[in-house]
C-alpha positions in Angstrom: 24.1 -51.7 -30.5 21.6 -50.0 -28.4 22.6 -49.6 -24.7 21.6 -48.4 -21.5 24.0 -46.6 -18.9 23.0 -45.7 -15.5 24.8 -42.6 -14.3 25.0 -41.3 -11.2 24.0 -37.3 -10.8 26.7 -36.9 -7.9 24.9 -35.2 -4.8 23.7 -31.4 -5.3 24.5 -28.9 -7.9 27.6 -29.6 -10.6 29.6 -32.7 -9.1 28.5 -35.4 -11.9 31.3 -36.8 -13.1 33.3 -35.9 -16.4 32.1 -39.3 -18.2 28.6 -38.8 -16.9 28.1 -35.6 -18.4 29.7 -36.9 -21.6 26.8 -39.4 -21.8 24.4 -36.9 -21.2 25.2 -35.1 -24.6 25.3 -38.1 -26.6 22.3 -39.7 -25.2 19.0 -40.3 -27.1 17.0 -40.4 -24.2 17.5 -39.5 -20.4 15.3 -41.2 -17.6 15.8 -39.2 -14.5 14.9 -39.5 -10.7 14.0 -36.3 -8.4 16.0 -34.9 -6.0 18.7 -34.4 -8.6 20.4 -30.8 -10.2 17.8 -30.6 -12.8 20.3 -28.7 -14.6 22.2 -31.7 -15.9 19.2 -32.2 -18.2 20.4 -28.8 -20.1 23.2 -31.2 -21.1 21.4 -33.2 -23.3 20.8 -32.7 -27.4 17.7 -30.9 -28.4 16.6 -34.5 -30.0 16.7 -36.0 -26.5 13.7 -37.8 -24.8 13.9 -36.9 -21.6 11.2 -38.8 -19.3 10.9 -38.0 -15.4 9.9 -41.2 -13.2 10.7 -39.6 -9.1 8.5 -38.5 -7.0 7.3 -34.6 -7.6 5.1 -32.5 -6.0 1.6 -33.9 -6.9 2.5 -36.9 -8.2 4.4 -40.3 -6.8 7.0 -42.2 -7.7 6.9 -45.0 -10.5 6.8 -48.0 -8.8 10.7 -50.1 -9.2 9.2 -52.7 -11.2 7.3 -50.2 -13.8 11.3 -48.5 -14.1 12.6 -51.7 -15.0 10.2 -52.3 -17.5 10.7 -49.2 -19.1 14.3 -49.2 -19.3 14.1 -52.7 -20.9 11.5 -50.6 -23.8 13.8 -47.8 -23.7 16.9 -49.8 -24.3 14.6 -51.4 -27.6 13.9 -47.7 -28.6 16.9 -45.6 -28.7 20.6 -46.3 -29.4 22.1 -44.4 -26.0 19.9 -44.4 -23.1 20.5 -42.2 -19.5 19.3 -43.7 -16.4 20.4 -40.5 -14.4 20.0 -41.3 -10.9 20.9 -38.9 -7.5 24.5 -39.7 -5.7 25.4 -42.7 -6.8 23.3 -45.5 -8.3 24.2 -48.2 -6.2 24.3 -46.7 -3.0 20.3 -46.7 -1.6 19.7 -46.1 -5.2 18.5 -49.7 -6.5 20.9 -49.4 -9.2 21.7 -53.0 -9.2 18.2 -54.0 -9.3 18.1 -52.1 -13.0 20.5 -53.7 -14.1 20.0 -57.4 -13.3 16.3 -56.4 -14.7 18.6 -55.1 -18.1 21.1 -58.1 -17.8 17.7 -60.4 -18.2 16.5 -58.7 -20.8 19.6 -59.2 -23.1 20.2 -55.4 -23.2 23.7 -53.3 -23.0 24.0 -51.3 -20.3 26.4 -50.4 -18.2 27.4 -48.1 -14.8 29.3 -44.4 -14.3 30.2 -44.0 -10.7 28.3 -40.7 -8.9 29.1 -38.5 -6.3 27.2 -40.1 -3.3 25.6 -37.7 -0.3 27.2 -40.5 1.8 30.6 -39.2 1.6 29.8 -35.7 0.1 27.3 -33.5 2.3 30.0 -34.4 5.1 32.5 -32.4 3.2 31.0 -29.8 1.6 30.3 -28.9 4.9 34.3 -29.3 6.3 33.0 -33.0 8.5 35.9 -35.5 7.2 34.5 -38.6 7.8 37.9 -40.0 9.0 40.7 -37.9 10.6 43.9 -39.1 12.0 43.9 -40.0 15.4 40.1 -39.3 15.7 38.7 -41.7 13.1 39.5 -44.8 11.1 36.2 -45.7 9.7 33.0 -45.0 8.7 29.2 -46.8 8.2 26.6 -45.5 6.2 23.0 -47.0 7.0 19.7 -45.7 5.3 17.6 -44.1 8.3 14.6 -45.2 6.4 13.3 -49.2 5.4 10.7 -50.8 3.4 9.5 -51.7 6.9 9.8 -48.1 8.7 12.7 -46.8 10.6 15.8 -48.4 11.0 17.0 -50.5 14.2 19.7 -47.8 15.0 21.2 -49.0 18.1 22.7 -51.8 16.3 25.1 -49.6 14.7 26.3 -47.6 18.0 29.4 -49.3 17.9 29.7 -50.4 13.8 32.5 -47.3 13.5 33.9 -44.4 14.7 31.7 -41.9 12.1 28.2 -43.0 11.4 26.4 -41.0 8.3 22.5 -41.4 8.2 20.7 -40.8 4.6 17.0 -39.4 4.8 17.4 -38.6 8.3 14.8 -35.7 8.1 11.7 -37.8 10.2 14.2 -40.4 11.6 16.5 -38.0 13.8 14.9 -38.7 16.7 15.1 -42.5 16.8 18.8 -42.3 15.6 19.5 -41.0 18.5 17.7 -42.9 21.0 18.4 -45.6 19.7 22.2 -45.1 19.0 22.5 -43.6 22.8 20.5 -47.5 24.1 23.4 -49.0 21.7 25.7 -47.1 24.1 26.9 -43.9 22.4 27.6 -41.2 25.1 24.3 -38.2 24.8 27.1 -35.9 24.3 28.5 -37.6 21.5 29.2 -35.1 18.8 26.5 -34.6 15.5 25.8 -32.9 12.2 22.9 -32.2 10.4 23.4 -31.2 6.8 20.4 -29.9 5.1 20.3 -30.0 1.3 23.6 -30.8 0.9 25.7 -29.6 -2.5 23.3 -26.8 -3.5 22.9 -22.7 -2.8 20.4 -23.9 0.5 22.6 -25.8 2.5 22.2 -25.6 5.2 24.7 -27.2 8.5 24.2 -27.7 12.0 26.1 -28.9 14.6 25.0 -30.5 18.2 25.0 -33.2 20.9 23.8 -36.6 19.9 21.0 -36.1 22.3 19.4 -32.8 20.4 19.7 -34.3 16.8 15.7 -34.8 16.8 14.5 -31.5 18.0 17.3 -29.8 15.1 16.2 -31.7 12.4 12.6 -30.3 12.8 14.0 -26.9 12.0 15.8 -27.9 8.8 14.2 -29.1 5.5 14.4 -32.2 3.6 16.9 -34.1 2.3 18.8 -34.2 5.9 21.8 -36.2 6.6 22.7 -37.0 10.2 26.9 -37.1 10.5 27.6 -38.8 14.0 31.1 -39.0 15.7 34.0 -37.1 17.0 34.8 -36.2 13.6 31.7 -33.4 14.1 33.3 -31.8 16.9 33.7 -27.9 16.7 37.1 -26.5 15.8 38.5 -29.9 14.9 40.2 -28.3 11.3 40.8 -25.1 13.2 38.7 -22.0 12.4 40.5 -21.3 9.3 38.9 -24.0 7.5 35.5 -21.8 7.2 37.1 -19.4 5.4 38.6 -21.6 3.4 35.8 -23.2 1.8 33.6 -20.6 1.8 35.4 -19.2 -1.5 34.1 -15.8 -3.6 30.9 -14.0 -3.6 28.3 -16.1 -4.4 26.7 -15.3 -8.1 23.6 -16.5 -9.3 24.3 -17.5 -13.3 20.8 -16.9 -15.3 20.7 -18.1 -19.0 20.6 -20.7 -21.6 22.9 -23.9 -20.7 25.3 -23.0 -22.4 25.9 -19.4 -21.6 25.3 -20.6 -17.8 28.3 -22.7 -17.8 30.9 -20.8 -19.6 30.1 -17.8 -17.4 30.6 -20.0 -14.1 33.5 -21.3 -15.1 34.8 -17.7 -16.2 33.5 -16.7 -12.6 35.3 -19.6 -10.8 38.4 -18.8 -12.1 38.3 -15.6 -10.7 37.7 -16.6 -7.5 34.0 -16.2 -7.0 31.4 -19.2 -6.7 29.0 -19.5 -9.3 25.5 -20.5 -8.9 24.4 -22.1 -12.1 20.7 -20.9 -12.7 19.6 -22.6 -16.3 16.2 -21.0 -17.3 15.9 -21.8 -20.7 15.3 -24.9 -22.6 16.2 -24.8 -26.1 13.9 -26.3 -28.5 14.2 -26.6 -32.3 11.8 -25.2 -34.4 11.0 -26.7 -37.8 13.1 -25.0 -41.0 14.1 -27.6 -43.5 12.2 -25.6 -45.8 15.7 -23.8 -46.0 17.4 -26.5 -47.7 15.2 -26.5 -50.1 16.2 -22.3 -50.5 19.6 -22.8 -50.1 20.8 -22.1 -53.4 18.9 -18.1 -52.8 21.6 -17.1 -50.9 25.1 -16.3 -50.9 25.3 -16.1 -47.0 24.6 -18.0 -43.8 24.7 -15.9 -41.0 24.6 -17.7 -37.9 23.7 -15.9 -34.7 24.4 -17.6 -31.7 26.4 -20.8 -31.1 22.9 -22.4 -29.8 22.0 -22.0 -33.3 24.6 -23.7 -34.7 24.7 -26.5 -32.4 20.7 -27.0 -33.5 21.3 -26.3 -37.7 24.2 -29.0 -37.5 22.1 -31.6 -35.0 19.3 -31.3 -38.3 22.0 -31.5 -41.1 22.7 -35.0 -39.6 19.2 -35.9 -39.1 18.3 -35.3 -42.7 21.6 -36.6 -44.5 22.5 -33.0 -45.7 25.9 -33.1 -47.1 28.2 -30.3 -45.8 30.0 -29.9 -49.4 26.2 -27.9 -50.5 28.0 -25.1 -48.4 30.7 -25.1 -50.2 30.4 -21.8 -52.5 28.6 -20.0 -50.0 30.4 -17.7 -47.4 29.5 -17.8 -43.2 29.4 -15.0 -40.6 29.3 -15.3 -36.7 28.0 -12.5 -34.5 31.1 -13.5 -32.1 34.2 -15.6 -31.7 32.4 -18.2 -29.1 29.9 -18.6 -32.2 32.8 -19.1 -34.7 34.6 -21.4 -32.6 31.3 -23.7 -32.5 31.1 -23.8 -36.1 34.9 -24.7 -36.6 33.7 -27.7 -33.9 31.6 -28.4 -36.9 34.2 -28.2 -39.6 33.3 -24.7 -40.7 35.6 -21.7 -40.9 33.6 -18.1 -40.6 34.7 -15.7 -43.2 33.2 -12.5 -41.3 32.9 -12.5 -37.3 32.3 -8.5 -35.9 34.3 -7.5 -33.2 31.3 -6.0 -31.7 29.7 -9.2 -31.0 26.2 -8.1 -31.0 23.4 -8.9 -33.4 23.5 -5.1 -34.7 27.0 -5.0 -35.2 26.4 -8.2 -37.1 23.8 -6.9 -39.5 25.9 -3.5 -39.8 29.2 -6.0 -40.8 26.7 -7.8 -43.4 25.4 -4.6 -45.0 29.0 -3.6 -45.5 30.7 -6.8 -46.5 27.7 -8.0 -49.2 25.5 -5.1 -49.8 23.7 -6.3 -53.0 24.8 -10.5 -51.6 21.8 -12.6 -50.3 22.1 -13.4 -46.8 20.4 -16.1 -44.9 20.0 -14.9 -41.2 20.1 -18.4 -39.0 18.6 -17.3 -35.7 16.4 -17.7 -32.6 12.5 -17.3 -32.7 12.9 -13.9 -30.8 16.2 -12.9 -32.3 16.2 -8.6 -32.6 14.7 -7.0 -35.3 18.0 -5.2 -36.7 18.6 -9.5 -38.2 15.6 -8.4 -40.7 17.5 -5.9 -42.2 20.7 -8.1 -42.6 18.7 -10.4 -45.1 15.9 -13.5 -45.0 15.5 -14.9 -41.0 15.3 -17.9 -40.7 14.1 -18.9 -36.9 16.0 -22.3 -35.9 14.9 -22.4 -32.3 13.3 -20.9 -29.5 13.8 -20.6 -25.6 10.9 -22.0 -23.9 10.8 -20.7 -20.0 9.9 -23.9 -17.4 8.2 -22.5 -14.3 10.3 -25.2 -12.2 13.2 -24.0 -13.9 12.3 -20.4 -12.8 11.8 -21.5 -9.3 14.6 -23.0 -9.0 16.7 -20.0 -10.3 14.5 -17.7 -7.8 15.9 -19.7 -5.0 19.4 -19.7 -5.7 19.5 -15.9 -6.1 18.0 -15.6 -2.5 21.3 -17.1 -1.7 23.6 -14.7 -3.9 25.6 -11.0 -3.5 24.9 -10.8 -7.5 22.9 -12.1 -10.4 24.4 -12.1 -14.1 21.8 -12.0 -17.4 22.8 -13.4 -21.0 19.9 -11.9 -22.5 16.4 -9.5 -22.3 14.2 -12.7 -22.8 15.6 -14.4 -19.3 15.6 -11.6 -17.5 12.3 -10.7 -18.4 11.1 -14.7 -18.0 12.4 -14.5 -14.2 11.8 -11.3 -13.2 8.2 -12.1 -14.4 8.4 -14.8 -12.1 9.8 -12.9 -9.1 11.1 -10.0 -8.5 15.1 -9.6 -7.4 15.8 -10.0 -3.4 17.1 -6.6 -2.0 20.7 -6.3 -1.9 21.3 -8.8 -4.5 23.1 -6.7 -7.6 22.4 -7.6 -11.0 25.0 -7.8 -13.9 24.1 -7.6 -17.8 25.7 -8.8 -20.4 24.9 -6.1 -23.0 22.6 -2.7 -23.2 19.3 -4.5 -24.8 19.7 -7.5 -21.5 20.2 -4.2 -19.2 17.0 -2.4 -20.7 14.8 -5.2 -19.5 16.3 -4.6 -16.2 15.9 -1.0 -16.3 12.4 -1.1 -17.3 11.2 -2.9 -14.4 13.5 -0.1 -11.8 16.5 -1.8 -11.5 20.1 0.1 -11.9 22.5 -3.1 -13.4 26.1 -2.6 -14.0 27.0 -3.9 -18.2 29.7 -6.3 -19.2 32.3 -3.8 -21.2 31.9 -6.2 -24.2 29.2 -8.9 -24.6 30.7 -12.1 -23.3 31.1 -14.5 -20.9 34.7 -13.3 -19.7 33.7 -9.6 -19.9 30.5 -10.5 -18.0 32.6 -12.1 -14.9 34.9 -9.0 -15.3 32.3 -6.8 -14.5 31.4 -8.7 -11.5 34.7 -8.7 -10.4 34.7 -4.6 -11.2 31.0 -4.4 -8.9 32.7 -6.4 -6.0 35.8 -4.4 -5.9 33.5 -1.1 -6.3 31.2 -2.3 -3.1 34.5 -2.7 -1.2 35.9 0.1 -1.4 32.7 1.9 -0.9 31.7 -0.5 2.0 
């Protein structure tokens, strides 16, 4: 049965939820709002329909009734559909007008909770929204109505925090109108400014200045009123506290973006997932039709595998057609994707490198015919392994490059999985001074060096060897600091 599950994006950069992302790499089509981590959409299978309906620059919002209407086709169309909305859907998000609109139309669907800005840009920027002995409740109201502003003053006494949502052009009336609803001038505020990503931005003042602070900070802006906002209410140490580790700016494919941050985070250090590249599947079922020219399948990178397996279910291919021929991996994170898959590799390297790869192949089956499974732009030592056979390609989004560009204005260092992103972003724009960057291998770190940049190299091409070396440029800048 076809079905349709709305899923909330949680508010900034990595907090969807566990289930959310879990729908995301099942689903068969995604329809997503702005003012979301655009990065969730890496999650989703390279089959995915992916169709954007918030407002961009140049071009507005689909109107509600338009969104219902295509969720009712989309539901028709594909077996698992995303409805990926920001924060939470039903919190300002008009998640439960979706879903009567589905209910009426007879389709599944269903809700995963998100993350909502409500409760989250207060803490991520150390504001609890109740406190013992300083607060017992909160409100959240939506600055902004169909018919303009909100009647603020009405709410100066609803509870002891009050959290405005798209407070940005509304800051100023909040406050007038909360101080004619009797809230003391000096009552204490927060402005939060892009709340769970690299440009957040906090700000702390009386009730009476929250309009002229919000004109110095961008869009989306929460307002945090009450005592809760008063300075020095955790005790300083709490700024240290959540601060964490140097900030690192991950650049890559979406899967070598999150096993790096992860390997990062566990050593302390935040990550700053920056996903570049969008895999897309090339055509190359003219290779089941060769299979039986080659003794070997050697698979290159696990993004290769996840793709070759994703079209061996599309097209019915039975696995047991493998079954005489032998499998290499250029690593051990490629092998363990294609044990995911039910497959065992009989040769993996210990260099991990596409070189050390094709050197392994010459050795183990020099007069064996190899099929070389790989990326569009794989390197040119695969051609001597045996017949390429190009799965996929990376495909470079300029708003995905932007996005990145951002983030690494915001980081001590920048990590690269491979030449074509570095070369892809640093095309874009250039690296911020200061900011060091980190390779992942020699040929990433000659793309670097080409361009007059000095980057430290992982010891061993991986993602744990990669957050080493990090670890190793840190330590280095301290003691030389």
């Amino acid at each position: 049965m076809n079905r349709v599950i709305l899923v909330g994006a949680g508010c900034g950069e990595g907090l969807i939820t566990v289930r959310g992302a879990e729908l995301l790499r099942r689903a068969d089509c995604v329809v997503y709002d702005a003012l979301l981590d655009e990065a969730l959409l890496s999650l989703v299978p390279p089959h995915c329909k992916t169709i954007p309906v918030g407002k961009r620059a140049g071009a507005h919002a689909m109107p509600q009734e338009e969104i219902d209407a295509l969720l009712v086709r989309c539901a028709n169309e594909y077996p698992l559909t995303v409805r990926l909305k920001g924060g939470d859907p039903f919190v300002f998000g008009r998640g439960g007008e979706e879903l009567a609109a589905l209910a009426r139309a007879g389709a599944a669907c269903g809700v995963v909770p998100g993350v909502t800005s409500a409760v989250a840009a207060a803490e991520l920027a150390g504001i609890p929204l109740t406190h013992r002995g300083v607060a017992r409740s909160f409100t959240v109201v939506t600055a902004r109505t169909k018919e303009g502003i909100a009647d603020t003053a009405r709410y100066a006494s609803a509870g002891d925090t009050l959290v405005f949502l798209m407070a940005k052009g509304a800051a100023e009336d909040i406050a007038e109108g909360l101080v004619a609803g009797g809230r003391p001038p000096q009552t204490p505020a927060a402005l939060i400014s892009e709340a769970g990503t690299p440009r957040a931005q906090t700000r702390r003042c009386p009730l009476s200045e929250l309009g002229r602070i919000a004109r110095e900070m961008q869009a989306p802006l929460t307002a945090v009123v009450g005592e809760v906002c008063r300075e020095g209410l955790l005790g300083e140490p709490w700024e240290r506290a959540l601060a964490g580790g140097a900030r690192v700016a991950v650049v890559g494919t979406p899967d070598h973006v999150a096993r790096v941050s992860e390997a990062l985070f566990s050593r302390g250090l935040t990550p700053l997932p920056c996903v570049v590249g969008r895999i897309v599947p090339l055509p190359f079922d003219a290779f089941f039709e060769r299979l039986g020219d080659h003794d070997w399948l050697a698979f290159t990178s696990a993004n290769g595998v996840d793709v070759f397996f994703d079209r061996m279910v599309q097209k019915k291919v039975d696995v047991r057609r493998f079954s005489r021929h032998k499998i290499a991996a250029v690593g051990e994170h490629t092998a363990r994707r294609l044990a995911m898959h039910g497959v065992q590799a009989d040769l993996v390297p210990p260099g991990r490198t596409t070189q050390a790869l094709a050197e392994a192949l010459q050795n183990a089956a020099p007069r064996e015919r190899v099929a070389v499974l790989c990326a569009a732009a794989g390197n040119v030592c695969l051609d001597e392994a045996g017949v390429r056979y190009p799965l996929y390609e990376i495909v470079y989004e300029e708003h995905m490059l932007a996005r990145a560009a951002e983030a690494i204005r915001h980081a001590a260092y920048v990590t690269f999985g491979s030449a074509g992103g570095a070369n892809a972003l640093l095309s874009y724009a250039p690296l911020p001074d200061g900011v060091r960057p980190v390779c992942i291998g020699t040929e990433t770190a000659k793309a670097l060096t080409a361009r007059g940049y000095a980057p430290a190299v992982a010891a061993l091409p991986g993602a744990e060897e990669l957050a080493d070396a990090v670890v190793s440029l840190q330590k280095e800048n301290v003691c030389n600091g």
